[in-house]
C-alpha positions as a LaTeX table, in Angstrom:
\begin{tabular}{lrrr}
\hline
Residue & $x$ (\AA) & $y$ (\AA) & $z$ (\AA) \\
\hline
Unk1 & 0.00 & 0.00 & 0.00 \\
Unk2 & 1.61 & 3.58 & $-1.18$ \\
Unk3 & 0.95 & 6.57 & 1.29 \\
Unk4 & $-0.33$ & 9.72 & $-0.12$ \\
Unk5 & $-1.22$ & 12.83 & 1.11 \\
Unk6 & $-4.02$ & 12.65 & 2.90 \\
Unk7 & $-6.32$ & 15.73 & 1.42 \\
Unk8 & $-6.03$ & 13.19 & $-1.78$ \\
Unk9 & $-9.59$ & 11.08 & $-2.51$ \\
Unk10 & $-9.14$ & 7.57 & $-1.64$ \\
Unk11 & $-9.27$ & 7.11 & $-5.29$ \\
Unk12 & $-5.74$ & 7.53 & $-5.89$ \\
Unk13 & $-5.15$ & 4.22 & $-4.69$ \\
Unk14 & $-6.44$ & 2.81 & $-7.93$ \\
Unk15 & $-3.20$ & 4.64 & $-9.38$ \\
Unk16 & $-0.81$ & 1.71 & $-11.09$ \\
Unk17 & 2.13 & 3.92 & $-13.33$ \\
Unk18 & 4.97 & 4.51 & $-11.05$ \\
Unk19 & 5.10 & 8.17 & $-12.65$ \\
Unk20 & 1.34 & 8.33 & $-11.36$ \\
Unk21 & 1.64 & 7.11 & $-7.93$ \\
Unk22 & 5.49 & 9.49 & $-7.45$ \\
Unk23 & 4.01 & 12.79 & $-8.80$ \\
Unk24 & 0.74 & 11.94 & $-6.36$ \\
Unk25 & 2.61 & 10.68 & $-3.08$ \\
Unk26 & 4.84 & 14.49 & $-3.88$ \\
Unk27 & 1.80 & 16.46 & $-4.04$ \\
Unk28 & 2.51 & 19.11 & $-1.22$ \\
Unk29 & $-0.39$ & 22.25 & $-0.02$ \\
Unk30 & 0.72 & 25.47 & 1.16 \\
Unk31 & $-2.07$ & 28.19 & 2.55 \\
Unk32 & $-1.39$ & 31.01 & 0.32 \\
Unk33 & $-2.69$ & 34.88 & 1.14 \\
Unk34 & $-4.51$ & 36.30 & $-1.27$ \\
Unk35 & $-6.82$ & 39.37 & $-1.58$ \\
Unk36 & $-9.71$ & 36.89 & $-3.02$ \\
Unk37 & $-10.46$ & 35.70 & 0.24 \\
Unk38 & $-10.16$ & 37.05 & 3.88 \\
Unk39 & $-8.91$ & 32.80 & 4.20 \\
Unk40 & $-5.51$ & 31.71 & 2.57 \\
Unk41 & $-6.20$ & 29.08 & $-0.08$ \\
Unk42 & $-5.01$ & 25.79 & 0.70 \\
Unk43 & $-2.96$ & 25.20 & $-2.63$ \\
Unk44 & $-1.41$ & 21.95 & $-4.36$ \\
Unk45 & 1.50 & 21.74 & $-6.14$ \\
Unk46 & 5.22 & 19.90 & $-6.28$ \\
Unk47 & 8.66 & 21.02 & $-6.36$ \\
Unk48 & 11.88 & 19.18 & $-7.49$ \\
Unk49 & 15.32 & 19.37 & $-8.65$ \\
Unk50 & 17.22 & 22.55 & $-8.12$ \\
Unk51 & 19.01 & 25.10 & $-9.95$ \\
Unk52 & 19.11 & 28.60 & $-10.99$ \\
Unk53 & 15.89 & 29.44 & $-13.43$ \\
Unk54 & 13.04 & 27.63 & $-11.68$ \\
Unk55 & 10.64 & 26.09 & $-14.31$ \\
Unk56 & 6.45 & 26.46 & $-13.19$ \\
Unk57 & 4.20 & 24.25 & $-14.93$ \\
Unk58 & 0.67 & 25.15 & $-15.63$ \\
Unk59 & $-1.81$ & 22.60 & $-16.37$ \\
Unk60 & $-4.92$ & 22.84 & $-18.78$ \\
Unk61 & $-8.29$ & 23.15 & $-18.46$ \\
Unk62 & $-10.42$ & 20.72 & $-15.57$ \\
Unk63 & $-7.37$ & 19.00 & $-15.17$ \\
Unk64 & $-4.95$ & 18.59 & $-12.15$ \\
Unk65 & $-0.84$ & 18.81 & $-11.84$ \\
Unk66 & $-1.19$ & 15.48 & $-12.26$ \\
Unk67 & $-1.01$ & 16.49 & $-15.79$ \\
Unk68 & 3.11 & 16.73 & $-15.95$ \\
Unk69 & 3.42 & 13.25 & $-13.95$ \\
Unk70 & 5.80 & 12.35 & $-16.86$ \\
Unk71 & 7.14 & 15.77 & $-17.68$ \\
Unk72 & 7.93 & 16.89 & $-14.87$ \\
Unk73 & 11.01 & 14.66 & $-13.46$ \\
Unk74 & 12.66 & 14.84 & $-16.44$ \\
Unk75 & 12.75 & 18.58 & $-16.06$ \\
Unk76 & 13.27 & 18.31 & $-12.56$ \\
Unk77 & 16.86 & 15.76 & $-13.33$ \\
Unk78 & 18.97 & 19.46 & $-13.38$ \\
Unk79 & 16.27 & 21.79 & $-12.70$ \\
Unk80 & 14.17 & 23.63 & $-9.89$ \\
Unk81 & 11.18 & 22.74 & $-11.40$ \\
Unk82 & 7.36 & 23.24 & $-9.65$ \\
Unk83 & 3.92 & 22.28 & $-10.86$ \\
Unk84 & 0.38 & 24.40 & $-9.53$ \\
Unk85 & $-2.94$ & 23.47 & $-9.48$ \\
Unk86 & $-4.85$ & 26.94 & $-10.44$ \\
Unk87 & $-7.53$ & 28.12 & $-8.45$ \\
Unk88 & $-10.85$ & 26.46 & $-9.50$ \\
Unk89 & $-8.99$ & 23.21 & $-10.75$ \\
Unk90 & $-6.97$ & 20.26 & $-9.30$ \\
Unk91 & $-6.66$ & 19.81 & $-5.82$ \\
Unk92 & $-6.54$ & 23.44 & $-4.80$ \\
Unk93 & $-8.87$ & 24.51 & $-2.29$ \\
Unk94 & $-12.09$ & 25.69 & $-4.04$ \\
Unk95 & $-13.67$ & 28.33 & $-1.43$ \\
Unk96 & $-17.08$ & 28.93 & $-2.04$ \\
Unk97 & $-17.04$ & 32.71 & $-1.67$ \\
Unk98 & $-14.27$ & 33.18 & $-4.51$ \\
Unk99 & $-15.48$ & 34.50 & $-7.87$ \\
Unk100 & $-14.06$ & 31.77 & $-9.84$ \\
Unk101 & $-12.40$ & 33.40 & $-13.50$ \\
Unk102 & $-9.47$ & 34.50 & $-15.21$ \\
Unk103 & $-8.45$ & 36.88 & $-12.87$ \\
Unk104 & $-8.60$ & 35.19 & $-9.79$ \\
Unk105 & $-6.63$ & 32.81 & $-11.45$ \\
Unk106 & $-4.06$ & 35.18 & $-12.33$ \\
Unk107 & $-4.39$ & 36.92 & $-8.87$ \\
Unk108 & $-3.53$ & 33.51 & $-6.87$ \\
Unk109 & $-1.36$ & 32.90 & $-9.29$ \\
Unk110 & 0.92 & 35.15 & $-8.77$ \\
Unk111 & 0.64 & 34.99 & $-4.72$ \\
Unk112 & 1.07 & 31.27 & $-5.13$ \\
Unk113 & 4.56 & 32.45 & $-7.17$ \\
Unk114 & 5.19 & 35.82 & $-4.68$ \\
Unk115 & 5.27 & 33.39 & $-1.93$ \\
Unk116 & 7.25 & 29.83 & $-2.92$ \\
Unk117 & 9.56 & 31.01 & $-5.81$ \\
Unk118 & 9.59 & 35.18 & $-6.03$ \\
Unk119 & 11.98 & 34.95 & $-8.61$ \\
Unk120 & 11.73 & 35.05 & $-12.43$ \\
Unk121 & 10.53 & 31.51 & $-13.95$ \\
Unk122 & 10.07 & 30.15 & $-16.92$ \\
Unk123 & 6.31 & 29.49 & $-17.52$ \\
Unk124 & 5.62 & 26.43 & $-19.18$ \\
Unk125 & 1.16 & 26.77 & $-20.22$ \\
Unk126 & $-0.48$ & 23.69 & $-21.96$ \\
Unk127 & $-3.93$ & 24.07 & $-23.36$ \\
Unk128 & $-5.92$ & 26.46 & $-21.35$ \\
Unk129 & $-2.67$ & 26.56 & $-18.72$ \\
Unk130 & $-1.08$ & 28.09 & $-22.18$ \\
Unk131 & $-3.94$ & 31.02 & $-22.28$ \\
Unk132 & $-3.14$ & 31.31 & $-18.10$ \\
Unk133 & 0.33 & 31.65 & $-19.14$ \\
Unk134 & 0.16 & 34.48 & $-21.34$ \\
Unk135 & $-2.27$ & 36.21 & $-19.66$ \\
Unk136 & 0.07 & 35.83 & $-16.29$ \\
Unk137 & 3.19 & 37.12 & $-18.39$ \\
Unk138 & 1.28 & 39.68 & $-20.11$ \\
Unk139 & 0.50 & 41.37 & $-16.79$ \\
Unk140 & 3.83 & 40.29 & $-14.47$ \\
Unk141 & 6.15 & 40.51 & $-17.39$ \\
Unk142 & 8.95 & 40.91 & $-14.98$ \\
Unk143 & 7.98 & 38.02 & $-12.90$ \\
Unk144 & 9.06 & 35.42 & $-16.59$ \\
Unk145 & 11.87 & 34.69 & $-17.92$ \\
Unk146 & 10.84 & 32.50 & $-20.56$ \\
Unk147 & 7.85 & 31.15 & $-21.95$ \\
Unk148 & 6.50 & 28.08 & $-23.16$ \\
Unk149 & 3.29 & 26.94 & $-25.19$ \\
Unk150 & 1.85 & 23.60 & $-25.38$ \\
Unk151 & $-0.94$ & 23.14 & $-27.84$ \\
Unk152 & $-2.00$ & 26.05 & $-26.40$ \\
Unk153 & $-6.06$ & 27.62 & $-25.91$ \\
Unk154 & $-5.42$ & 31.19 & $-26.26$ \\
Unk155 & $-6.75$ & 32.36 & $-29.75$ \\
Unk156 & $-10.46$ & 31.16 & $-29.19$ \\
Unk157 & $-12.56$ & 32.52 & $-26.27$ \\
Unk158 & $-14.67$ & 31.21 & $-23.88$ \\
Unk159 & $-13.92$ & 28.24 & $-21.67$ \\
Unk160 & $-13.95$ & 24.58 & $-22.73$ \\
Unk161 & $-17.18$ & 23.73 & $-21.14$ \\
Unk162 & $-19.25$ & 27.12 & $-22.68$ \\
Unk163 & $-20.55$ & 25.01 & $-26.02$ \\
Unk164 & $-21.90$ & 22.41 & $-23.48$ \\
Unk165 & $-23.86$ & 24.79 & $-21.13$ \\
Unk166 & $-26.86$ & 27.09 & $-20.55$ \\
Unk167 & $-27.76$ & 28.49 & $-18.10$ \\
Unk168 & $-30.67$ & 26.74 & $-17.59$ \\
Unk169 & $-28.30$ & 23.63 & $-17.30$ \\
Unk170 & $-24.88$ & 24.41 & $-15.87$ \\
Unk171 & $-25.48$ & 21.69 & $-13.52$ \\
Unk172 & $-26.35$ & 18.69 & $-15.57$ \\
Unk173 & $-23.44$ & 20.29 & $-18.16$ \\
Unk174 & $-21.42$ & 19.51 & $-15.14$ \\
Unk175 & $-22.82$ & 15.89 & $-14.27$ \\
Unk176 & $-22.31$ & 15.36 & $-17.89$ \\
Unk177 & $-18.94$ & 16.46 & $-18.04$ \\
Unk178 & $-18.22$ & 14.14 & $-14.99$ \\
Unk179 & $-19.45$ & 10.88 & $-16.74$ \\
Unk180 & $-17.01$ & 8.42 & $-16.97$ \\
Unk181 & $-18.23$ & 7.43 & $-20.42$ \\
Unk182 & $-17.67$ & 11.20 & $-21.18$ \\
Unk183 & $-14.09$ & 11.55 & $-19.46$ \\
Unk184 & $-13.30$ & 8.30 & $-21.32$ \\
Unk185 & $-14.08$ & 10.30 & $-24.78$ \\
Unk186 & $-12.37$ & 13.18 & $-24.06$ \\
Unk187 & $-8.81$ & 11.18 & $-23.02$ \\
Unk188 & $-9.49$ & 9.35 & $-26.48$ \\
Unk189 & $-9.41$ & 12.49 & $-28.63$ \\
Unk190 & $-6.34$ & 14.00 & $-26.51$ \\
Unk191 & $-4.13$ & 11.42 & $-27.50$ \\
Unk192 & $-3.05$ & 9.99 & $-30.97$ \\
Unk193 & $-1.66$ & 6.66 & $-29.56$ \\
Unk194 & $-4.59$ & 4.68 & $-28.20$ \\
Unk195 & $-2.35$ & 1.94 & $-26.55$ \\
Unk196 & $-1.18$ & 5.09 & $-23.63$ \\
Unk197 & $-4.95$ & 5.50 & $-22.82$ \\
Unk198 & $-5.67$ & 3.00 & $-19.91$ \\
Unk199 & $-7.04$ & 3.08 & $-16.04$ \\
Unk200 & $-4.23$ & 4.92 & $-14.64$ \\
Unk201 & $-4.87$ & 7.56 & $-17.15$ \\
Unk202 & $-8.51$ & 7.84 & $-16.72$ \\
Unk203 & $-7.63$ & 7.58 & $-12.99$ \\
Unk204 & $-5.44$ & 10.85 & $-13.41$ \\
Unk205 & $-7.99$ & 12.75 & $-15.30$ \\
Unk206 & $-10.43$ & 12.04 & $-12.64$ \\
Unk207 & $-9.36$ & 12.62 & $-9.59$ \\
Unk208 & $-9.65$ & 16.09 & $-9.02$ \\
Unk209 & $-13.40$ & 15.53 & $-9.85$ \\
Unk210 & $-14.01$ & 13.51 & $-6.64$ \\
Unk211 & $-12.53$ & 17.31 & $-4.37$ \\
Unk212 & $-15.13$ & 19.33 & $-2.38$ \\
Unk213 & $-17.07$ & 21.99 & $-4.36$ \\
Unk214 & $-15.59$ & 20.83 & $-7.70$ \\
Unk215 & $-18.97$ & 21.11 & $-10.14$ \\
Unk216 & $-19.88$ & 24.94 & $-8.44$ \\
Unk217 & $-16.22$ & 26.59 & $-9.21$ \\
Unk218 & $-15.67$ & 24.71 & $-12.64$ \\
Unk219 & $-20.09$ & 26.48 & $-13.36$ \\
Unk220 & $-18.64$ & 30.01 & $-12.21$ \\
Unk221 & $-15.09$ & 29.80 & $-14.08$ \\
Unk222 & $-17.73$ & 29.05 & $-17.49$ \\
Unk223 & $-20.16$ & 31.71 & $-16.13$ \\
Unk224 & $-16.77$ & 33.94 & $-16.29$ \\
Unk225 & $-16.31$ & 33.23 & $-20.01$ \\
Unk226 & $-13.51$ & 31.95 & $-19.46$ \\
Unk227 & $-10.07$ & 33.67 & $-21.33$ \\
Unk228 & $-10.65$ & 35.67 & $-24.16$ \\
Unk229 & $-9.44$ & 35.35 & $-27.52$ \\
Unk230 & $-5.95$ & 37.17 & $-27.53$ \\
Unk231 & $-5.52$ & 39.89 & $-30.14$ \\
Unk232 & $-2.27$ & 40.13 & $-32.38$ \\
Unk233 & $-1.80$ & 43.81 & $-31.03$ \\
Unk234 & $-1.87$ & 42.15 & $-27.40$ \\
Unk235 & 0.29 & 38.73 & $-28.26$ \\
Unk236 & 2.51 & 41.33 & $-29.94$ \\
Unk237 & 3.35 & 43.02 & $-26.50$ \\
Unk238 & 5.15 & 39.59 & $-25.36$ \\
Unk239 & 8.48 & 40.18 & $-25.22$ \\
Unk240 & 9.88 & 37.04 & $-23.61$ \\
Unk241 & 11.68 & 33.89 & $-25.87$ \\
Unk242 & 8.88 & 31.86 & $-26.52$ \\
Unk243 & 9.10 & 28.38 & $-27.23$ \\
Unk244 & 5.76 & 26.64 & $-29.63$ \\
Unk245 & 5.43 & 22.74 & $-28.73$ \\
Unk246 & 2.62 & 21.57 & $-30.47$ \\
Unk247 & 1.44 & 17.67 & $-31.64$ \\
Unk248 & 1.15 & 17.53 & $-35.07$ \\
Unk249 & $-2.35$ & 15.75 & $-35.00$ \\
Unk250 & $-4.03$ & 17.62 & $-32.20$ \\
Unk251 & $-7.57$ & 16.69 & $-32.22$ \\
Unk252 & $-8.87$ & 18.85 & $-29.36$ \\
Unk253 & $-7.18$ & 22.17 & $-30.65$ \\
Unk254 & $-6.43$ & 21.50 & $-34.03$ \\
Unk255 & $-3.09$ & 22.72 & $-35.80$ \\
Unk256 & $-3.42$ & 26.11 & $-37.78$ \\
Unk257 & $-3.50$ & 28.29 & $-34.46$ \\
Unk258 & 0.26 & 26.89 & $-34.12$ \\
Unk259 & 1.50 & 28.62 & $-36.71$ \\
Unk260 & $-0.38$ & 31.94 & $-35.45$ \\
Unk261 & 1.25 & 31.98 & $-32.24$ \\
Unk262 & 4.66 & 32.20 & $-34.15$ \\
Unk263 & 3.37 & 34.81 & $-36.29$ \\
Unk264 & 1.93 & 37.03 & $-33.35$ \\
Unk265 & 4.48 & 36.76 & $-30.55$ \\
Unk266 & 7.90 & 38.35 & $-31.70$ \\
Unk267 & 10.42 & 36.31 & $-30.21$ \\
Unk268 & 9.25 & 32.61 & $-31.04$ \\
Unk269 & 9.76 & 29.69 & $-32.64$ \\
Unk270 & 7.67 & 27.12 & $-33.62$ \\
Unk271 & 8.44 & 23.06 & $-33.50$ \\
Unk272 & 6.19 & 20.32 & $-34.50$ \\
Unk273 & 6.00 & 17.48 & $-32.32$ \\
Unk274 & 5.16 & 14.49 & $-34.51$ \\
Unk275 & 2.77 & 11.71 & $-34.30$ \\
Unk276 & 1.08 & 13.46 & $-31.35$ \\
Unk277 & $-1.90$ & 14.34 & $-29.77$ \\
Unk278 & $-3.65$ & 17.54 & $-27.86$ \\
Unk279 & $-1.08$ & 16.72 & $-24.93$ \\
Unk280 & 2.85 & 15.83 & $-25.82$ \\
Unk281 & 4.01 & 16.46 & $-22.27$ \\
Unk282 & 2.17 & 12.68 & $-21.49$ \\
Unk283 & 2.41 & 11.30 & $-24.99$ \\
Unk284 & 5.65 & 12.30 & $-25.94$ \\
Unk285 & 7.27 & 13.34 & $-22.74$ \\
Unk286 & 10.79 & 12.46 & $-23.40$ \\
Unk287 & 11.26 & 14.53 & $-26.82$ \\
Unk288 & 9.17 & 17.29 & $-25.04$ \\
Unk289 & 11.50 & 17.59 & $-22.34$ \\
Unk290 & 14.32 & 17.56 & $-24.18$ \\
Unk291 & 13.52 & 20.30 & $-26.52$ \\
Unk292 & 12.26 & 22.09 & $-23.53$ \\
Unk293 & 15.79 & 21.72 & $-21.97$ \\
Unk294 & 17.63 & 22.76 & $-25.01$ \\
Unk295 & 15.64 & 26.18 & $-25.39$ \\
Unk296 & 15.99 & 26.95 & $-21.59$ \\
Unk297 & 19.32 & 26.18 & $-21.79$ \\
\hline
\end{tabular}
């Protein structure tokens, strides 16, 4: 029997990957002061390696640090390296008096960074955690180094959820979106390589579901909008190194906003990574990392 921290659902027992079960039994919380809340949020997140330039992952949309289980200790070999979950998502304490949107994701954000790292990072965003990530440098620009795209959300508004929900319905939108049948579908079209999608995966993807409050702040993040569509004039202002990762056969996001990015943010390059899904940082960790590590360093 593994021990785990113990704000973790007893479902993470059903964990089998040893990359699974070592980012989960790492998870740490920290009570972070913000002015969202009178109440510091309790707030998830790991940290390994050292060295100079710390790396901060951000994960993607109704997903969990979890996310980088594979990523992440390959960065972490020769690097300070730290994953969050944002506020609303993971295992992050979801208060019920917060106004759940972009901006109080930015806002703990940054107090999450102000009070663990308060140095400059580089800011690694995949999917909607790319969208966070831009929006985060685009207002602390002298808070990151670097930044980094995964197939990221970003030139699109609204959240992933919007297309799915009324208002009439936000709550069966939200049982929906919890079916397993449903969560099942949505791993499928993430990933190009069928044979990586299996319980531990599903298990990963749904374990932040099973935290207190969960369906009300993922209804008030949609009821936000979620992050709007970022304007060349605004992409334009980022004037950080910015590397593009992006799978080549991306079924969530598609491919031609790839090639935007590059043409929007100044200082960027663009590389394909092939045979891939929504989501190389689990499907092609390895090649991910290492091109990662060769723009950082």
């Amino acid at each position: 029997m593994f021990m785990f921290p113990s704000f973790l659902h007893a479902a993470v027992d059903k964990l089998t990957e040893p990359a699974s079960i070592a980012l989960a039994q790492s998870i740490q919380s920290q009570d972070i002061a913000t002015p969202l809340s009178p109440e510091p949020i309790t707030t998830t997140y790991v940290h390994q390696g050292s060295g100079d330039t710390p790396i901060l992952l951000v994960h993607g949309f109704d997903s969990s640090i979890l996310e980088y289980r594979r990523l992440l200790p390959l960065l972490a070999e020769n690097n300070d390296t730290w994953a969050v979950d944002l506020l609303g998502f993971g295992f992050t304490d979801r208060q019920p008096d917060i106004a759940y949107s972009p901006l109080a994701i930015k806002t703990h954000h940054y107090y999450f960074w102000k009070t663990l790292i308060n140095q400059p990072v580089i800011l690694v965003g995949a999917s909607m955690g790319g969208a966070a990530a831009i929006d985060f440098t685009l207002t602390y620009p002298e808070v990151v180094q670097k930044l980094v795209l995964i197939d990221s959300a970003g030139l699109k508004g609204g959240s992933a959820l919007s297309k799915l929900m009324i208002p009439q319905l936000y709550n069966l939108a939200a049982e929906f979106l919890r079916n397993p049948k449903v969560r099942d579908r949505i791993c499928r079209s993430a990933y190009k390589n069928p044979d990586l999608i299996n319980k531990d995966a599903l298990c990963c993807g749904d374990l932040h579901l099973k935290m207190p409050n969960w369906s009300q702040a993922l209804i008030a993040f949609t009821k936000s909008g979620g992050y709007s569509a970022f304007k060349f004039p605004q992409l334009a202002k980022i004037q950080q190194s910015t590397l593009i990762l992006w799978g080549d056969s991306d079924k969530i996001l598609g491919t031609k906003d790839a090639p935007k990015f590059k043409k929007a943010i100044p200082q960027s390059q663009l590389i394909w990574i092939k045979d891939c899904g929504h989501i190389p940082h689990l499907e092609k960790a390895e090649i991910t990392a290492q091109h990662i590590l060769e723009y950082i360093n």
